[in-house]
PAKEKE-114650 format. One line per field, with one value per residue (C-alpha): residue in three letters; chain; x, y, z. Coordinates in Angstrom, 2 decimals. Layout:
resn: (ALA ...)
chain: (A ...)
c1: (X ...)
c2: (Y ...)
c3: (Z ...)
This chain:
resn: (UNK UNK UNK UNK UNK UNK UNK UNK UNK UNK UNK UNK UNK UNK UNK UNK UNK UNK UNK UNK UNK UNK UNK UNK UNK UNK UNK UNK UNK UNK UNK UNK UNK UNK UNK UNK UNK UNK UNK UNK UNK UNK UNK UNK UNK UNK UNK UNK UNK UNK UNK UNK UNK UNK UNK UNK UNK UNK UNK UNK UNK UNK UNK UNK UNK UNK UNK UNK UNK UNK UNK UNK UNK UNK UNK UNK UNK UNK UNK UNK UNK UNK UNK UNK UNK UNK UNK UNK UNK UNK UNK UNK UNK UNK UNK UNK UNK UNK UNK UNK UNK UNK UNK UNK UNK UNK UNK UNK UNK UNK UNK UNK UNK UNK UNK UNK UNK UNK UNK UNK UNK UNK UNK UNK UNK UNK UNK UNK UNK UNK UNK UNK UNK UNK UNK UNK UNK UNK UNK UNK UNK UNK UNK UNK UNK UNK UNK UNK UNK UNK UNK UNK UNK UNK UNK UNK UNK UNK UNK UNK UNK UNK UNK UNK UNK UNK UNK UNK UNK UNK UNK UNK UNK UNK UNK UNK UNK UNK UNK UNK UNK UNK UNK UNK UNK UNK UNK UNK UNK UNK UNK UNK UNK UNK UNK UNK UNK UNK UNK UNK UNK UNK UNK UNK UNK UNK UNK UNK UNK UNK UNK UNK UNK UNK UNK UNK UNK UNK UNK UNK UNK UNK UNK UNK UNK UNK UNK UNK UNK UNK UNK UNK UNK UNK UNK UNK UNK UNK UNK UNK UNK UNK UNK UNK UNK UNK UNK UNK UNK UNK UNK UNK UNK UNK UNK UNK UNK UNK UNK UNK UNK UNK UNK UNK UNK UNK UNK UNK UNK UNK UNK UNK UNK UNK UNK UNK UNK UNK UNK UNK UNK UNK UNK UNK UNK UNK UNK UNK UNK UNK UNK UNK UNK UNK UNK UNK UNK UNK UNK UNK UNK UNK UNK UNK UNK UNK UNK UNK UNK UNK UNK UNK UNK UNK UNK UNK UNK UNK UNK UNK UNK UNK UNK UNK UNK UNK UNK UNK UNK UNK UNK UNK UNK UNK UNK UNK UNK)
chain: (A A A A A A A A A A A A A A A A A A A A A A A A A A A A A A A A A A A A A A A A A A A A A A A A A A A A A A A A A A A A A A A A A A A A A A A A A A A A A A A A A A A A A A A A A A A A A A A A A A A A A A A A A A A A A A A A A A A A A A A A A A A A A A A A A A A A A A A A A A A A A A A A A A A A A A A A A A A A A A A A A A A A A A A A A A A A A A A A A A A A A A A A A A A A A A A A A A A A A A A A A A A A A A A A A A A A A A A A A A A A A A A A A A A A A A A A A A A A A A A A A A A A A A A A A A A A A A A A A A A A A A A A A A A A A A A A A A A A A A A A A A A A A A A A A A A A A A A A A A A A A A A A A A A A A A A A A A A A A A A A A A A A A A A A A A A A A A A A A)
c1: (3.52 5.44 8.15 10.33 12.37 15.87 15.95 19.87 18.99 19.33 14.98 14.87 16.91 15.04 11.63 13.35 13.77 10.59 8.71 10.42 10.37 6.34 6.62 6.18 8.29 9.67 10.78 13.10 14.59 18.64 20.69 23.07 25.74 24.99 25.74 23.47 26.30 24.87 21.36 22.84 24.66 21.27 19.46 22.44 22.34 18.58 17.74 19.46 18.74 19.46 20.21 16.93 14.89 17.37 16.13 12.41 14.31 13.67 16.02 15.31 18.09 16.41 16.58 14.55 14.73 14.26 10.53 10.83 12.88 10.10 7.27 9.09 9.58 6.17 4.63 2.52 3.17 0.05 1.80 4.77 6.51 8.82 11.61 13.92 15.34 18.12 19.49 21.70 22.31 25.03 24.10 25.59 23.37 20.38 19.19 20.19 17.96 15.31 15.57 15.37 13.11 10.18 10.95 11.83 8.29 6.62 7.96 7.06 3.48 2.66 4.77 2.25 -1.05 -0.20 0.37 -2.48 -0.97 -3.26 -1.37 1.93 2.90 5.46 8.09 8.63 9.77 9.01 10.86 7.86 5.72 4.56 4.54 4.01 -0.06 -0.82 -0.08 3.80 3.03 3.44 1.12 -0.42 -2.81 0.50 0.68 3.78 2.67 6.01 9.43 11.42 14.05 13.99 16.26 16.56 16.07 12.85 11.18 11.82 10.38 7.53 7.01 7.25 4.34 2.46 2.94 1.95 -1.50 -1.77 -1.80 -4.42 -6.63 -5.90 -7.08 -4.01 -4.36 -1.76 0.26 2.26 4.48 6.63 8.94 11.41 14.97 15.38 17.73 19.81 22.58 24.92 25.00 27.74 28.21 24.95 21.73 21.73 24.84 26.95 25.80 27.51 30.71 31.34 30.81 33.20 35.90 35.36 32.62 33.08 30.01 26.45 23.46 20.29 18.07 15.41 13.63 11.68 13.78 12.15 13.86 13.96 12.60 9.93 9.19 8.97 6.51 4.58 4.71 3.77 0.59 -0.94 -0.09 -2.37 -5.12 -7.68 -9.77 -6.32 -6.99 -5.06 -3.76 -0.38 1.16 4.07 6.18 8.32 9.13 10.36 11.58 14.70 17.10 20.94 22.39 20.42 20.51 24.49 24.78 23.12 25.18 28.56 27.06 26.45 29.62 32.05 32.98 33.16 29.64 30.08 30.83 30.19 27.25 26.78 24.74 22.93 24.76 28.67 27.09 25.78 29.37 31.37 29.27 30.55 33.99 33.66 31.69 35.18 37.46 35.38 35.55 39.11 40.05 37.94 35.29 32.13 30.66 29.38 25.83 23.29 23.08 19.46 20.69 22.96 19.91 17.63 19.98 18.71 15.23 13.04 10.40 8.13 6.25 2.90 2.53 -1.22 -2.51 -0.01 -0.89 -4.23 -4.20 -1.85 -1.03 2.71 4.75 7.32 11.06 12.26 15.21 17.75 16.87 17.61 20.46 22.30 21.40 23.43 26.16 26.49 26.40 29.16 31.64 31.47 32.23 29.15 27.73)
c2: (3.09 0.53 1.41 -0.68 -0.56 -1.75 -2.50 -2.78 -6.01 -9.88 -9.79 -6.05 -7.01 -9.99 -8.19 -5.62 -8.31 -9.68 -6.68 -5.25 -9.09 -9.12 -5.43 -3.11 0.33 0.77 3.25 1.69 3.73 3.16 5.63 8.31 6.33 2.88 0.98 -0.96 -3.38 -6.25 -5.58 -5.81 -9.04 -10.22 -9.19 -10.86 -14.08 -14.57 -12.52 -12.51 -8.56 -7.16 -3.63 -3.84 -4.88 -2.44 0.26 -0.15 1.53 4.70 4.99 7.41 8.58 8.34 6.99 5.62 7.57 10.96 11.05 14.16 11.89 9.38 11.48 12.72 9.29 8.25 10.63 8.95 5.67 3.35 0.56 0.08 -3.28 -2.59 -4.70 -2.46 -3.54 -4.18 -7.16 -8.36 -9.75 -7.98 -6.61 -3.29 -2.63 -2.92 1.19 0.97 -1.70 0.00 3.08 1.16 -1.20 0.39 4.11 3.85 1.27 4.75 6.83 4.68 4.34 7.98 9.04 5.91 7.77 11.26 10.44 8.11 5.44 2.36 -0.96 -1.45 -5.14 -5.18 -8.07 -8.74 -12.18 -15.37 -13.97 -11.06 -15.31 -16.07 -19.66 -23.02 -24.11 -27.27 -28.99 -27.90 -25.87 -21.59 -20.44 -16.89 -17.15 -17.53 -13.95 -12.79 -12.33 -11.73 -9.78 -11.33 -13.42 -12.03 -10.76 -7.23 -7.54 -9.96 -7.19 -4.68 -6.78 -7.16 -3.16 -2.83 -4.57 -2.86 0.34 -1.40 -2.20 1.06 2.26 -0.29 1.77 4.67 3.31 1.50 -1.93 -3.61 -7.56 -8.72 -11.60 -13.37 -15.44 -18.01 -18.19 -17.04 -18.86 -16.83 -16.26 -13.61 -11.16 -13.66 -11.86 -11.89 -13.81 -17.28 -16.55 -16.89 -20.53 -21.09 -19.19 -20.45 -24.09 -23.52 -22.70 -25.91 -24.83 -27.72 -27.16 -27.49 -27.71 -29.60 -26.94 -26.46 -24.11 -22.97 -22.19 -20.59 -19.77 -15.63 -16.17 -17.68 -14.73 -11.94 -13.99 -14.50 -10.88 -9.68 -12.74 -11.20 -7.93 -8.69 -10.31 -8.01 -10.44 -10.17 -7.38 -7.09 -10.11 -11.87 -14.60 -17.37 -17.66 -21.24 -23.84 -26.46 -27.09 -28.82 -28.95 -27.27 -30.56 -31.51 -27.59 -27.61 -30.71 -29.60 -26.58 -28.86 -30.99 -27.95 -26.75 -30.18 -29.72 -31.66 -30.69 -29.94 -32.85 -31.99 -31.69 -28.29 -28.73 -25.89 -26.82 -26.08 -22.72 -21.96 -22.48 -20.83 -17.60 -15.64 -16.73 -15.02 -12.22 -11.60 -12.39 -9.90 -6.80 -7.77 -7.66 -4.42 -6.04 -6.60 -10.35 -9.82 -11.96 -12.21 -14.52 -14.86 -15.32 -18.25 -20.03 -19.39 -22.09 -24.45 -24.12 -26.54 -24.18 -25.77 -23.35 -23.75 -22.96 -23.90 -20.44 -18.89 -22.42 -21.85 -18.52 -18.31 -20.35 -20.91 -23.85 -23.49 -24.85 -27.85 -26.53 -29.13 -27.18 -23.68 -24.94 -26.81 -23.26 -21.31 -23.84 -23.62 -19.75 -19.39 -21.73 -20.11 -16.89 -14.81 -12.95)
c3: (-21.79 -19.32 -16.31 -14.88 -12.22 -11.08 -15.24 -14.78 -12.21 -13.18 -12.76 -14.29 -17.61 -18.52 -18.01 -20.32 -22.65 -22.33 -22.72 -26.23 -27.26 -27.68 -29.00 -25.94 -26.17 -22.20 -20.14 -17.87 -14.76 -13.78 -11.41 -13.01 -12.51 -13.35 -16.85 -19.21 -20.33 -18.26 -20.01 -23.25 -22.49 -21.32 -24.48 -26.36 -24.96 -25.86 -28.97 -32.51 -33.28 -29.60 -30.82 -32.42 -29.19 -27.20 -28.92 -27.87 -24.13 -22.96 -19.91 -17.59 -15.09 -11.45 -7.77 -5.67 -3.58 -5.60 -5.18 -7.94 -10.49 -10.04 -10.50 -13.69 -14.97 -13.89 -16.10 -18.90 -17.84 -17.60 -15.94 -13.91 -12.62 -9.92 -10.05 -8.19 -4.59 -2.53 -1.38 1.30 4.46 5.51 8.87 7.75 5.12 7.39 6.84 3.41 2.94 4.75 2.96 -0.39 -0.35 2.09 1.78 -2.10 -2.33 -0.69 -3.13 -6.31 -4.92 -4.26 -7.82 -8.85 -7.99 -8.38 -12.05 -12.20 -13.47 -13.42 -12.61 -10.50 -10.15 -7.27 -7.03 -3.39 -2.34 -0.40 2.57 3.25 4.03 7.14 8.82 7.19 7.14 8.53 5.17 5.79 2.97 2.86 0.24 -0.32 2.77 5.17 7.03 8.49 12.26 13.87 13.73 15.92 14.25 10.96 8.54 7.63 4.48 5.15 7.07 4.39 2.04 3.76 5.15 1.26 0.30 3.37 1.09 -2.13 -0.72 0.63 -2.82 -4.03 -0.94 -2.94 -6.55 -8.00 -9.73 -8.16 -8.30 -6.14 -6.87 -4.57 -6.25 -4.10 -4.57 -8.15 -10.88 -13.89 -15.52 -14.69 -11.63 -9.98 -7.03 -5.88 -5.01 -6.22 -8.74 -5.83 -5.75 -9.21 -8.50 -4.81 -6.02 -9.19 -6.77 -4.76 -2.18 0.66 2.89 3.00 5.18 4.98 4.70 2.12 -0.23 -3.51 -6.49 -9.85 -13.26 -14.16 -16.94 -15.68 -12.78 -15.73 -17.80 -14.84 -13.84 -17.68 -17.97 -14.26 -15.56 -19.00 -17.17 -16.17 -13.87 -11.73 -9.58 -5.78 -5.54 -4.49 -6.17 -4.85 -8.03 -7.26 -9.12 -7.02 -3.44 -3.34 -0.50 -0.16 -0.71 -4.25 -5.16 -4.82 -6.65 -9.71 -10.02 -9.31 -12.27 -14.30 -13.67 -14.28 -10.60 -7.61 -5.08 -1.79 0.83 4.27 5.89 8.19 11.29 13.76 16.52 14.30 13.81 17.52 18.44 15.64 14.92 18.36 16.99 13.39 14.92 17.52 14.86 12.77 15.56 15.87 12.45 12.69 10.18 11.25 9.86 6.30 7.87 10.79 13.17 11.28 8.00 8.93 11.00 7.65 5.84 8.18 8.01 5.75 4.11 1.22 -0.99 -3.11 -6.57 -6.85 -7.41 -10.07 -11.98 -11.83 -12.92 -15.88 -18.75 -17.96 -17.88 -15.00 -16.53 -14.31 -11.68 -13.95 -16.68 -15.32 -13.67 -16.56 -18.86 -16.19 -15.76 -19.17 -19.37 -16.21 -18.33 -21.05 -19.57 -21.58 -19.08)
């Protein structure tokens, strides 16, 4: 039997989906208090007999970081894929995130082995990368090698995966997938869906960084194909389908959307002299500023990831950033999700 993790997330739902779509039954874990009305929206959108497909869910009421819940749900499971995370770059949330995404990692590997379940295939992301090779590119060989300067939530992605191979030392099979910035519908508030619903309120600014960008859909189809190959064994795997910069990114959405894209260009040096400002306004106010000094340089860096070895190793067809983008655009005006 299959376990997935954070199955009430934008990445966790359509893995859901994907899973009872080719016929898997799935155990899927959410906290007490949490909803599945966003994961039947998702299975809506895609499927014409959602109840049906819905059904194939087990869901199992548990925390991350409850190492007895998970060793409860972990019990008969073969495989897990653990989708389940935090994310944000609010300073504030730095031991949250922590706690989550290394601590809760811990607790899924150990529940992982003492169950002896045989394959975990981790989703971690492109921020757990090191530097750029001397191509300019970062592929799987790019180690982190330093701390300093990055964001909280980078460095517990990447103390994360330092606990996922620790379990392959102790007999799991285990895949790790790092996928760039990912693209889907719904979710609004968050990750890239913030994109869509800053720009359809008339988002002015960007900057001229760059980055990957890969459909959802895409990053649970690549997760399930690793997961089904058993020559893949230990690896890690850069899930991105193109690199585009803020500019062209924003500009696709505003097209998606039927809005106007943003118009003014953002340099370093605006936000070397305006971040002490929000930061005082911020204590003032008695709010502290909702992100790091490191978050708002990361918009201006230019980072170009590989997709050689995922390309090479599946049989998938990565979906064009247009494409994902117009399909979202479409989704946030119509209000579905």
């Amino acid at each position: 039997m299959i376990l997935v993790t954070g199955g009430t997330g934008l990445t966790g739902s359509h893995l859901l989906f994907e899973l009872t779509r080719k016929g898997h039954s799935v155990r899927a874990i959410k906290r007490n208090n949490s909803s599945i009305e966003f994961v039947t929206k998702v299975f809506s959108l895609y499927a014409l007999n959602p109840k049906e497909l819905l059904d194939r869910i087990e869901w199992v009421d548990a925390d991350l970081l409850d190492y007895s819940s998970l060793l409860n749900a972990t019990i008969g499971i073969e495989t897990v894929y653990h989708a389940g995370a935090l994310v944000s770059f609010n300073p504030k949330d730095a031991e949250a995130i922590s706690e989550t995404n290394i601590r809760g990692t811990a607790n899924i590997v150990d529940a992982c082995v003492h169950n002896h379940v045989k394959n975990l295939c981790h989703m971690s992301s492109i921020a757990s990368l090191g530097e750029a090779n001397e191509q300019g590119f970062i592929d799987e060989s790019c180690i982190w090698t330093k701390n300093k300067g990055k964001s909280a939530y980078a460095k517990s992605k990447f103390f994360g995966e330092m606990e996922v191979w620790r379990g392959a030392e102790m007999g799991l099979r285990i895949i790790i997938v790092n996928p760039s910035i990912i693209l889907g519908p719904g979710r609004w508030s968050t990750g890239s869906g913030q994109f869509f619903c800053k720009i359809s309120k008339g988002l002015l600014f960007y900057t001229n960084g760059i980055c990957g960008y890969i459909d959802v859909r895409d990053v649970v189809k690549a997760m399930i194909l690793l997961n089904e190959n058993p020559n893949i064994k230990n690896e890690r795997f850069i899930l991105n389908s193109e690199n585009l910069s803020y500019k062209d990114i924003f500009l696709l959405i505003a097209k998606s959307l039927e809005k106007n894209p943003p118009r003014y260009q953002i340099t370093p040096k605006m936000v070397s002299f305006c971040f002490p400002i929000i930061k005082l306004f911020g204590t003032l106010s008695g709010k502290e500023p909702t992100i790091s000094r490191e978050n708002l340089n990361s918009a201006f860096s230019k980072s170009y990831y590989s997709s050689e070895k995922i390309k090479k190793s599946v049989d998938l067809q990565l979906l064009p950033v247009s494409e994902s983008v117009q399909f979202i655009g479409e989704i946030f005006r119509k209000g579905t999700l």
